[in-house]
C-alpha positions in Angstrom: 3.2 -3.4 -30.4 6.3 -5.3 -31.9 7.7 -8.1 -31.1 10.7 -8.2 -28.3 12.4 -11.0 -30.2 12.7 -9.3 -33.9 11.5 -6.6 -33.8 8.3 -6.6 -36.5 4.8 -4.9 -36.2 2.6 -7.9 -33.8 -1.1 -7.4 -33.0 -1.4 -6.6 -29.1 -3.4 -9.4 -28.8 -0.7 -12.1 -30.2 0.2 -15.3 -28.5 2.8 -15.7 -31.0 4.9 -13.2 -33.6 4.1 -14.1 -37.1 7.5 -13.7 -38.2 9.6 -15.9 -35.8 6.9 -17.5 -33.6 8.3 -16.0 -30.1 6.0 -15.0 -27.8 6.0 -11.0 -28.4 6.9 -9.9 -25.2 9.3 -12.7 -23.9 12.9 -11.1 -25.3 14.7 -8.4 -24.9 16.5 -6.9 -28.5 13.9 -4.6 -28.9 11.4 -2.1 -27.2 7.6 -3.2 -27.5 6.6 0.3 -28.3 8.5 1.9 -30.7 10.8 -1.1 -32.5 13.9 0.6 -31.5 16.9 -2.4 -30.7 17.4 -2.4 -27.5 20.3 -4.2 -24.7 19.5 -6.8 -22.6 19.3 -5.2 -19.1 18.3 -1.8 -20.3 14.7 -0.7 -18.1 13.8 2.0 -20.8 13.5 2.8 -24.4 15.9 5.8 -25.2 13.5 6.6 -28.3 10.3 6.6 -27.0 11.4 6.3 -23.1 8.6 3.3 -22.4 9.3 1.1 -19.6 11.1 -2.1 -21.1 8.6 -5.3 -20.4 10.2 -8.6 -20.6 7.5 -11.1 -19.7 8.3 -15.1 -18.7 11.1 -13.6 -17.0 10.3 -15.4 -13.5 9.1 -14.1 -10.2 9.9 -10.1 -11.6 6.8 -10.0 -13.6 4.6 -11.3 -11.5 5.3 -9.0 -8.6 5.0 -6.4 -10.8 1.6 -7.5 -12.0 0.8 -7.2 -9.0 1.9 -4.1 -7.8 0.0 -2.9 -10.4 -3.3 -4.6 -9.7 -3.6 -3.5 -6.2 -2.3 0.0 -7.5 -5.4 0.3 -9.8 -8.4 -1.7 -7.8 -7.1 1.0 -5.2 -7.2 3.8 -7.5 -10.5 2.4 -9.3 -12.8 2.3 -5.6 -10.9 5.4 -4.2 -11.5 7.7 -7.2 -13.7 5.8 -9.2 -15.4 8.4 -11.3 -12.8 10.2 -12.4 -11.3 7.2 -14.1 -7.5 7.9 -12.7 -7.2 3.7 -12.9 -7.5 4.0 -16.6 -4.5 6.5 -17.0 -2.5 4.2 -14.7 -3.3 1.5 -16.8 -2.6 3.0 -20.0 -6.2 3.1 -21.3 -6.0 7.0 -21.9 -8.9 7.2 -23.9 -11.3 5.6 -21.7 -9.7 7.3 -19.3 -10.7 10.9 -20.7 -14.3 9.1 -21.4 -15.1 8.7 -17.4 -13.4 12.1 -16.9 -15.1 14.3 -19.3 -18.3 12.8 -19.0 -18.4 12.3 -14.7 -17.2 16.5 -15.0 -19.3 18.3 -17.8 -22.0 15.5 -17.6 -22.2 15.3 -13.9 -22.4 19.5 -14.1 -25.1 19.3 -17.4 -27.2 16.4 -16.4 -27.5 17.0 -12.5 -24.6 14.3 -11.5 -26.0 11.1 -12.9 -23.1 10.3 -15.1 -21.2 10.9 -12.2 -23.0 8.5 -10.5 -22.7 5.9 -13.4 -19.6 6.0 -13.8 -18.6 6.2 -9.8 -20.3 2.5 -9.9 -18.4 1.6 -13.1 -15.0 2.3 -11.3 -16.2 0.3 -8.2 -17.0 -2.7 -9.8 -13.6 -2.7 -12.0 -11.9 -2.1 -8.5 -13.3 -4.8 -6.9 -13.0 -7.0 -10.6 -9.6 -6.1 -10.6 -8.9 -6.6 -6.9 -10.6 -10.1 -7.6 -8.4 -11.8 -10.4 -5.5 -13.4 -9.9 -2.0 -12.0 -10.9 -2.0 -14.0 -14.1 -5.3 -13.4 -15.3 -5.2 -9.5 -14.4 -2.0 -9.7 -16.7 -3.4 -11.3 -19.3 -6.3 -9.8 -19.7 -5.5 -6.2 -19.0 -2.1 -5.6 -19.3 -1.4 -7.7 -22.1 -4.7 -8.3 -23.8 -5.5 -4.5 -23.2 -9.2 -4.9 -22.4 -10.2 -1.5 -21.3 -13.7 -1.9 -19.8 -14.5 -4.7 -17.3 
């Protein structure tokens, strides 16, 4: 990730850049994936074409937090096994985890990591569901916590 204000390398995790003590996210010269500068009002990156986040921006962010809280809980106890709430989220590996293993382990092993990991998605839809719009941003948009 890298810093919205400056545009240097910052650990996702960061409360603060180490090189000019912004919160990472909070400005808008440069895109959070790549580096690239960016303007002000632009939405997305025109290098790597992520959605622009600019956090502590007012009621915008949390609305969007959200959306995208009830968007995954939904997507986490509707298709639970096939881990669909991880893509949406961004967590592509554990994403492909729940997928692979609920399909070729569900067909090898008679469904029980199927099983498993249907539970696993329930209870992070109804975790999810749960938080509040602050803490679902901290800790899994922001902090990027993929299980639990």
């Amino acid at each position: 990730m890298y810093c919205r204000n400056c545009g240097k390398d910052v650990h996702p995790q960061a409360v603060a850049c180490p090189g000019c003590g912004v919160p990472p996210l909070v400005e808008t010269r440069f895109c959070q994936s790549c580096g690239k500068p960016t303007q002000p009002n632009q939405v997305l990156c025109t290098q790597c074409g992520v959605a622009l986040v600019a956090r502590g921006s007012g009621s915008g962010s949390a609305d969007a937090a959200n959306s995208k809280k009830v968007a995954a809980g939904v997507l986490a106890i509707l298709l639970n096994c096939l881990g669909i709430h991880k893509f949406y989220l961004g967590y592509t590996a554990e994403g492909v985890i729940m997928l692979v293993a609920s399909l070729a382990g569900g067909i090898l092993l008679c469904g029980l990591p199927t099983i498993v990991f249907s539970v696993i998605g329930l209870v992070e839809g109804i975790i999810y569901l749960t938080k509040s719009d602050d803490e679902f941003e901290r800790v899994y948009i922001q902090g990027r916590r993929g299980w639990f």
